[in-house]
Structure formats: structure tokens, C-alpha cells
C-alpha positions in Angstrom: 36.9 -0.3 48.1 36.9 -0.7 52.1 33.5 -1.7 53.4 32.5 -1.2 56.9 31.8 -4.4 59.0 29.0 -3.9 60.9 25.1 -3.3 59.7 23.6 0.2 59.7 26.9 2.0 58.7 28.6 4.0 55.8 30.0 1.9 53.1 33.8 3.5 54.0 35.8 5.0 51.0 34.8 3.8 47.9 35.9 4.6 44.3 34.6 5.6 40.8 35.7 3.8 38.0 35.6 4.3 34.4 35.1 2.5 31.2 34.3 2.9 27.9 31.2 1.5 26.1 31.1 2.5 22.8 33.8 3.5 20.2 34.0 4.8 17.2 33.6 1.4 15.1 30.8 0.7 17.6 28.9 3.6 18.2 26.0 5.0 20.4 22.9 5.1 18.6 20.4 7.7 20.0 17.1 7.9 19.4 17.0 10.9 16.9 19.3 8.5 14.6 22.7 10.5 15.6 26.0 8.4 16.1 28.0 9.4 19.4 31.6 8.0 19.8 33.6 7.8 22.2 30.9 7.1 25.4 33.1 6.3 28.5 30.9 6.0 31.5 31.9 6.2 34.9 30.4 4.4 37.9 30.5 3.0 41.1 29.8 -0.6 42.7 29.2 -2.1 46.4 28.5 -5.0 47.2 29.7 -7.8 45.6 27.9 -9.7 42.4 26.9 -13.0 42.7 27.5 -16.3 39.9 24.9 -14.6 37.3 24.6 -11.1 38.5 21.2 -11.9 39.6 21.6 -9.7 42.5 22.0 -6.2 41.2 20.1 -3.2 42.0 21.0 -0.6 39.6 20.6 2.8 40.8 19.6 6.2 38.5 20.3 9.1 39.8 18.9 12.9 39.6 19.2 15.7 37.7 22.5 17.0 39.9 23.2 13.6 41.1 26.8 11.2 40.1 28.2 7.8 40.6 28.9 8.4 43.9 25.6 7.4 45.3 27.0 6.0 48.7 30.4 6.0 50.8 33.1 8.4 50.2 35.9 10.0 48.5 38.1 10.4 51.3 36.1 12.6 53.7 33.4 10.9 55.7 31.8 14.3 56.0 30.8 14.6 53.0 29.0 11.2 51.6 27.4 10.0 48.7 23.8 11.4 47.3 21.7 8.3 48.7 24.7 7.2 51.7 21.6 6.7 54.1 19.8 4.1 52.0 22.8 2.0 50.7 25.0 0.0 52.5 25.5 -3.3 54.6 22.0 -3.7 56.9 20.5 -0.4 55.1 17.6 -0.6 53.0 19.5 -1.8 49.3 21.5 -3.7 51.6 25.2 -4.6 50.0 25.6 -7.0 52.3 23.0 -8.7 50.0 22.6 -6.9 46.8 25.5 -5.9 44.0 25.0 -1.8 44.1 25.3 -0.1 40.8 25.5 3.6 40.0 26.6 5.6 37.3 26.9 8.9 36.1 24.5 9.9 33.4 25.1 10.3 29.7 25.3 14.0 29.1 26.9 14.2 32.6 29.7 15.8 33.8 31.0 13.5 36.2 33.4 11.5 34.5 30.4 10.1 32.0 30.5 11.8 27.9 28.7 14.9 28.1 28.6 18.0 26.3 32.2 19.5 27.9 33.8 16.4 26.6 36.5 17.0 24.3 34.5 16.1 20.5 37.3 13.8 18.7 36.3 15.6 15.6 37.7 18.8 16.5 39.8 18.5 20.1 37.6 21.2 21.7 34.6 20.7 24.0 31.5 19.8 22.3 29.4 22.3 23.9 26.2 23.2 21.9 27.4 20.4 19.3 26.8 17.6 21.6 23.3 15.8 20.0 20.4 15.8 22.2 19.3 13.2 24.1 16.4 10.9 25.4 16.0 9.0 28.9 15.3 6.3 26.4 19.3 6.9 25.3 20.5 7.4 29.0 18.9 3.3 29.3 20.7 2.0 26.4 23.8 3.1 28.2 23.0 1.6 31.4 21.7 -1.6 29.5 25.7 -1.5 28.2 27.0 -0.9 31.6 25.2 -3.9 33.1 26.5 -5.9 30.1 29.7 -4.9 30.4 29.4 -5.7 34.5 28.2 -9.1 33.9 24.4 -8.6 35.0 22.2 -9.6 32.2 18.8 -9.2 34.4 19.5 -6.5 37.2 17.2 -7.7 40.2 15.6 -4.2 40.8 16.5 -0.7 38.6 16.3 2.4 41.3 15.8 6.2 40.9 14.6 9.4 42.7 12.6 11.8 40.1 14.4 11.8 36.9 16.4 8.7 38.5 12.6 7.4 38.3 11.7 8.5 35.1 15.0 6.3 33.7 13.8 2.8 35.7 10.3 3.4 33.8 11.7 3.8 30.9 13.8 0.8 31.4 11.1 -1.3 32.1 8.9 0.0 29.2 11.8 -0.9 26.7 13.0 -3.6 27.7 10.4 -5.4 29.7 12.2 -9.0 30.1 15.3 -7.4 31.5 14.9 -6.6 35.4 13.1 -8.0 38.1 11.2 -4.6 39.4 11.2 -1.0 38.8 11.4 1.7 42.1 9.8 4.4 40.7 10.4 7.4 43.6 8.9 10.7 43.7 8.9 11.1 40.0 6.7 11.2 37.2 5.7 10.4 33.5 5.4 13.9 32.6 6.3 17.0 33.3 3.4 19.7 33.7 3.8 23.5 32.1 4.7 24.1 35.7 8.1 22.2 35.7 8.8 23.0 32.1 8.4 26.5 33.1 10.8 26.5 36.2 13.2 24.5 33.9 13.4 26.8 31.4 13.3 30.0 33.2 16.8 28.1 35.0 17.9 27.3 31.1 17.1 31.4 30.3 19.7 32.5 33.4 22.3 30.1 32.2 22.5 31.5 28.7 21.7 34.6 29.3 24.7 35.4 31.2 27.2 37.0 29.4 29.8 34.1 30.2 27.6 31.4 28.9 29.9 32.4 25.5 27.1 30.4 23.3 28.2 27.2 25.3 32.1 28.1 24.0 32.7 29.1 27.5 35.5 25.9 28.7 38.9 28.5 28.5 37.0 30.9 30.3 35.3 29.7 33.2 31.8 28.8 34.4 28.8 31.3 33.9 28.6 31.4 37.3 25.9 34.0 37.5 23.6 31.9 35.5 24.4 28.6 36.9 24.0 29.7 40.8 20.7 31.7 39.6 19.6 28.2 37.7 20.4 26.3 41.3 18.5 28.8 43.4 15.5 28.3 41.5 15.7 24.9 41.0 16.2 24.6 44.9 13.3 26.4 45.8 10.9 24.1 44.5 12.8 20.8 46.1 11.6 22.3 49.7 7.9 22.4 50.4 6.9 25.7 52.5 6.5 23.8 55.5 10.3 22.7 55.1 11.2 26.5 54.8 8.8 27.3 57.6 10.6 25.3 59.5 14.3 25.7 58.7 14.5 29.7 57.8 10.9 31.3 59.1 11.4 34.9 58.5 14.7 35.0 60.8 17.5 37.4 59.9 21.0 36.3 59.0 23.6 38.3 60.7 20.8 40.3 63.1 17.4 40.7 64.5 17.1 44.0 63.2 16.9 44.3 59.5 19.3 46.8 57.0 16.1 47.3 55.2 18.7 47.1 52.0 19.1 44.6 49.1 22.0 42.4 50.9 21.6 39.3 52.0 19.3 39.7 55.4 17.4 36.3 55.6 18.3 33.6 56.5 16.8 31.7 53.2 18.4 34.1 51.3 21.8 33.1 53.0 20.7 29.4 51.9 20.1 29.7 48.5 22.7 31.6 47.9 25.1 29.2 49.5 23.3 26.2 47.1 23.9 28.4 44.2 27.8 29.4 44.7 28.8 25.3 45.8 26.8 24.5 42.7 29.6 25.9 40.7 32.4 23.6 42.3 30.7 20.2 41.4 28.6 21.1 38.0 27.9 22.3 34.7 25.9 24.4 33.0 25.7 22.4 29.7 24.7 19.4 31.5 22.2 21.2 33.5 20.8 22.2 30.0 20.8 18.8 28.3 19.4 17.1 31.8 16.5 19.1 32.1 15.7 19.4 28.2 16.3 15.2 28.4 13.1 15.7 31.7 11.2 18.0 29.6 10.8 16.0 26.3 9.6 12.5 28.6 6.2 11.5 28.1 6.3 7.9 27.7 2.3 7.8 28.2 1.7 9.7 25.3 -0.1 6.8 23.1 -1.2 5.2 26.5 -2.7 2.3 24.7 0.7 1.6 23.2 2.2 1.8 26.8 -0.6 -0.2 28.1 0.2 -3.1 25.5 4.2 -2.7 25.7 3.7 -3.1 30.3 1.1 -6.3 29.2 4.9 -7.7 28.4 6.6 -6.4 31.4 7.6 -9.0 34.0 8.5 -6.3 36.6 7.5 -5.6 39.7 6.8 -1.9 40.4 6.7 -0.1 43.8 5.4 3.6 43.2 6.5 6.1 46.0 5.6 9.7 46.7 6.0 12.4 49.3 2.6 14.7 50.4 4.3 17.9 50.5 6.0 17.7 46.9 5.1 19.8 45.0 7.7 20.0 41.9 5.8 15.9 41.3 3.2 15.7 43.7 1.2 12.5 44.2 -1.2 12.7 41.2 1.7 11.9 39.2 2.8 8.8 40.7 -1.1 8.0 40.8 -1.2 8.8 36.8 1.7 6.1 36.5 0.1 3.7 38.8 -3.3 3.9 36.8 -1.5 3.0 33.5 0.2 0.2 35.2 -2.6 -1.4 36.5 -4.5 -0.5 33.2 -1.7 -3.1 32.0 -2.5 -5.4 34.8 1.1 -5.0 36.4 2.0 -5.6 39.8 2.4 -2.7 41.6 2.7 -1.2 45.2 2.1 2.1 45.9 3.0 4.4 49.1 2.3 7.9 50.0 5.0 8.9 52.1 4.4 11.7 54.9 6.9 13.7 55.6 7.9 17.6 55.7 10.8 18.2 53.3 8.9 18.0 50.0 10.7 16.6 46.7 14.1 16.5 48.2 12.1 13.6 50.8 13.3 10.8 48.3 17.3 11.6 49.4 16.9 11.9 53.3 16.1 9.4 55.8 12.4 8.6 56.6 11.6 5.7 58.3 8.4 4.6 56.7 9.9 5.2 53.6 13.0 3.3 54.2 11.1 0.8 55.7 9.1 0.6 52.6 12.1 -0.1 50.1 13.9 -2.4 52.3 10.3 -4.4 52.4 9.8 -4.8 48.8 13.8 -5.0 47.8 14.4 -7.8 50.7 10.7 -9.5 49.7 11.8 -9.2 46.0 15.5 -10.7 47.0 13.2 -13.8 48.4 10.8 -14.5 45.6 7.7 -13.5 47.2 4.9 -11.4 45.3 3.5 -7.4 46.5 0.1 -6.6 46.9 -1.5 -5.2 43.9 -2.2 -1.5 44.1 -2.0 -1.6 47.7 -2.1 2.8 48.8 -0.6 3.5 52.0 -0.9 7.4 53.5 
């Protein structure tokens, strides 16, 4: 890995790794009681670990997200997910702090997921692969961190479901990190995001390609996946976002065909979204992923989750955007009132800005400011504010 010299920059070229964590005399354990062997996981690190691995921020990515959170591959034009937030003088700083990321369980980015080839049969799981919780996608993070040497991970990261794994992590396993960055996520989803979910889930296997997941020697269903993307993309962008970047203007002219082609210039968007979608995804893993979201409700007995966070030792910072809709404020506020229900310490910041959910991957200063504050304070050993609310 080449890492740039000077504060403020891109990491450089960087490269994922693999490993694998359980096998078939040591299996994964999910939740539901099913056995899953081999898991090989693939991630990414910056930074470098120090004696007792005490200086690890772990990072959780997305729904659509990977390992390769910051850097590159090779071309500088097209950087990792979170590249503005990680690197040396950037807020998770790896000129201080050992950076890990991997790609998700269920995944298809070089992590076991449901295109993996099953040992049982030599074919591609598909529809065979078990489901899964965000309590399982922790385990295997838990055995990542092990296997990396970082018994205690200093902070545990994530944007929306990214969020929904460091809460989970810190509900499980409360002794085990230092804080949880809880970002433009939530604790459940409403009927809302079920419902965009699922209507993406109907276009995938609906399509005639989808092949009842046996699809691998055939190709993609691309019409379902793109249509699945398109959806989903609309509610990361708050109107004022697509005020602002399409308005009503034409693609090609100012005069409209008055036809069903592709006149406006949204339209172009999303249906640019939806066709690179295919290059770099899946469409089981977009199934599992948002079935994984879906099932998440880790405040369902709240009194249990108020007496399991009476043992958490973590920190929490709680961040959300004002014009994000998909998890608007109220559910970072229904997370921050069981936490403090639980006497935790926890910050809280409501972030203006215009670019709705997606807000949590682009660069905002108060928001950047805000996580190199607590991270670098954190890094020292000095305590937060409780429940302090920023607009």
C-alpha cells in the first residue's frame, strides 16, 4: 500500500486482501442456528496498528458499499466510498488511527455471499445461501479484528446500515470498543423503507432473468437490478438535491419530444445509476442486504436494550442530516432516547446540509468537523458532552 505524505490527501493506491475466517471444522454460527463454511472475508487497512491494536477504527459500510472505503485501485479518478473522510490529516486520520474495512457477509465483493460457489454442490449458492442478521455480519467482523490483532477496536464506524452494524456491535458485545459512530442510520426501519425495499426486491425477481436466483451462466437481471438501483437512488437525494442538480431541464434539448425516451435530465441520471450498478453488484446480495435492514429492530424489548447499554462502556456520537428522508432525524433521536434511557454517553448532531441520505458519504464541513472532534478527543482520553443537540 503507498500512502501519500502530506495531510489532507488521498491515501494513494491501496489493496484488498483476503482471508478466511471460518472453515468447515470451525464454522459460522448465525443466528437462526445454521452452519456456514467456508467464510473468507475480504478487507482493506490504512494506517498502521499500534503494540495492542488499541488504535483501530473499524469501518461498516452500506448497503452498496465494499472494502475499498478509501484510496484506490489504480485510478485516482475513481476513489474509495468514504476517500474524503479517511486518510492522513482527514477526519479518521491514518496518520493516527489503524483503518479497517471490510466487505460484508452476504457481499459480493470478495466476502462469502450468496454467488459464492456452495462446497456442497460446486454451483453458486443463490437462494440456498441461509439468511442473515446484522447481529451475524458483527460476529464476522468480531473475527476479522481477531484475526488482525485488535482485541478492543478504538471506535466502530458506519453510514446507515454501516450504522445499524456499530449498534449492534456495541449492544452485543458491550466491553469490546471504545465508541460507536452511529451516522444517518436508524434502529428500525418504518413501513416506508420496507416498502421501497421490497418494491426494489419485486423488480429484481420479477425479471425474467432473475432464473429463481440460478441466473450465474447466464448473466445479471439487469432489468431488475438497474430498476432496484433507480428506486433505491431516488430516496438517497432529498428534492432540494434534485431541485438543485436536474430542475425540470431537458437532456439533449430545450424543447421536449413529448415521447417516452429519455428527455430529462433526472431521468438521464438514474438511468445512468441503474446501468453502472450492473458492473460492480449483485442482485442476490442486494436481496439478502436489504432483507438483513429490514429484519433489524434491536429496540424491540427496549427494557432488555436499556439493561444490555447499562453494560456498554462506549462512547456514542449520533449523527443525522435535515433533509433525509429514507432515516430522518427522529430515528437517530429514537436511538439517542434509548441510550440515554441507559445512561450512555452520547453526543448528538444534526447536520445541515442539502443532499439528503447520501450526506453521510460527501464532504460537509461541520460534519467532518464533528467526527474528527470526537474520534481525535476519543484518541486522547477525554469524555463528550452528554446528549449535547447541535442544528
Amino acid at each position: 500500500m503507498t500512502q501519500a505524505s502530506h495531510p489532507g490527501v488521498s491515501l494513494g493506491q491501496v489493496e484488498t486482501r483476503r482471508v478466511v475466517l471460518f472453515t468447515e471444522d470451525d464454522p459460522l454460527v448465525l443466528e437462526s442456528g445454521e452452519r456456514l463454511a467456508p467464510v473468507e472475508v475480504a478487507y482493506e487497512t490504512y494506517g498502521e496498528r499500534n503494540a495492542d491494536g488499541s488504535n483501530a477504527v473499524f469501518i461498516c459500510h452500506a448497503l452498496t458499499g465494499d472494502a475499498n472505503a478509501a484510496g484506490h485501485h489504480g485510478n485516482p479518478d475513481r476513489p474509495g466510498w468514504w476517500d474524503n473522510i479517511i486518510g492522513p490529516g482527514r477526519p479518521v486520520d491514518t496518520d493516527r488511527f489503524f483503518v479497517v474495512c471490510p466487505n460484508l457477509l452476504g457481499g459480493c465483493q470478495g466476502t462469502t455471499g450468496p454467488s459464492s460457489i456452495d462446497p456442497a454442490t460446486g454451483r453458486p449458492y443463490g437462494l440456498r445461501f441461509p439468511l442473515f442478521s446484522i447481529a451475524d455480519l458483527v460476529t464476522v467482523h468480531r473475527a476479522l479484528a481477531a484475526h488482525l490483532e485488535v482485541p478492543r477496536p478504538l471506535a466502530v464506524m458506519g453510514g446507515s446500515l454501516g450504522g445499524m452494524q456499530a449498534l449492534q456491535w456495541a449492544l452485543d458485545h458491550p466491553d469490546d470498543l471504545g465508541a460507536a459512530l452511529i451516522i444517518a442510520s436508524s434502529a428500525r426501519l418504518t413501513a416506508q423503507n420496507i416498502a421501497f425495499n421490497e418494491v426494489a426486491r419485486r423488480a429484481i425477481v420479477t425479471d425474467p432473468e432473475f432464473r429463481d436466483g440460478e441466473y450465474h451462466e447466464h448473466g445479471q437481471p439487469k432489468y431488475g437490478l438497474s430498476l432496484a438501483r433507480m428506486i433505491a437512488h431516488i430516496t438517497y437525494l432529498s428534492e432540494e438535491a434534485m431541485r438543485a442538480k436536474f430542475g425540470r431541464r431537458f437532456q439533449d434539448s430545450p424543447v421536449a419530444r413529448r415521447g417516452f425516451d429519455i428527455d430529462f435530465q433526472v431521468e438521464s441520471y438514474l438511468a445512468h445509476q441503474g446501468e453502472s450498478f450492473l458492473n460492480r453488484f449483485d442482485a442476490l446480495s442486494y436481496l439478502y442486504l436489504t432483507r438483513c435492514m429490514d429484519y433489524f429492530d434491536p429496540f424491540a424489548d427496549e427494557a432488555d436494550a436499556v439493561r444490555r447499554l447499562h453494560e456498554c462502556r462506549a462512547r456514542f456520537l449520533l449523527v443525522s442530516f435535515d433533509t433525509d428522508w429514507r432515516f430522518d432525524t427522529r430515528h437517530s433521536k429514537q436511538i439517542l432516547r434509548v441510550l440515554q434511557a441507559a445512561h450512555r454517553q452520547v453526543s448528538f448532531r444534526e447536520i445541515s446540509s442539502a443532499w439528503g441520505h447520501d450526506s453521510f458519504l460527501l464532504e460537509i464541513p461541520e460534519y467532518h468537523r464533528t467526527i474528527h472532534g470526537f474520534l481525535h478527543q476519543l484518541a486522547n482520553g477525554n469524555g463528550q458532552q452528554n446528549g449535547v443537540i447541535h442544528r
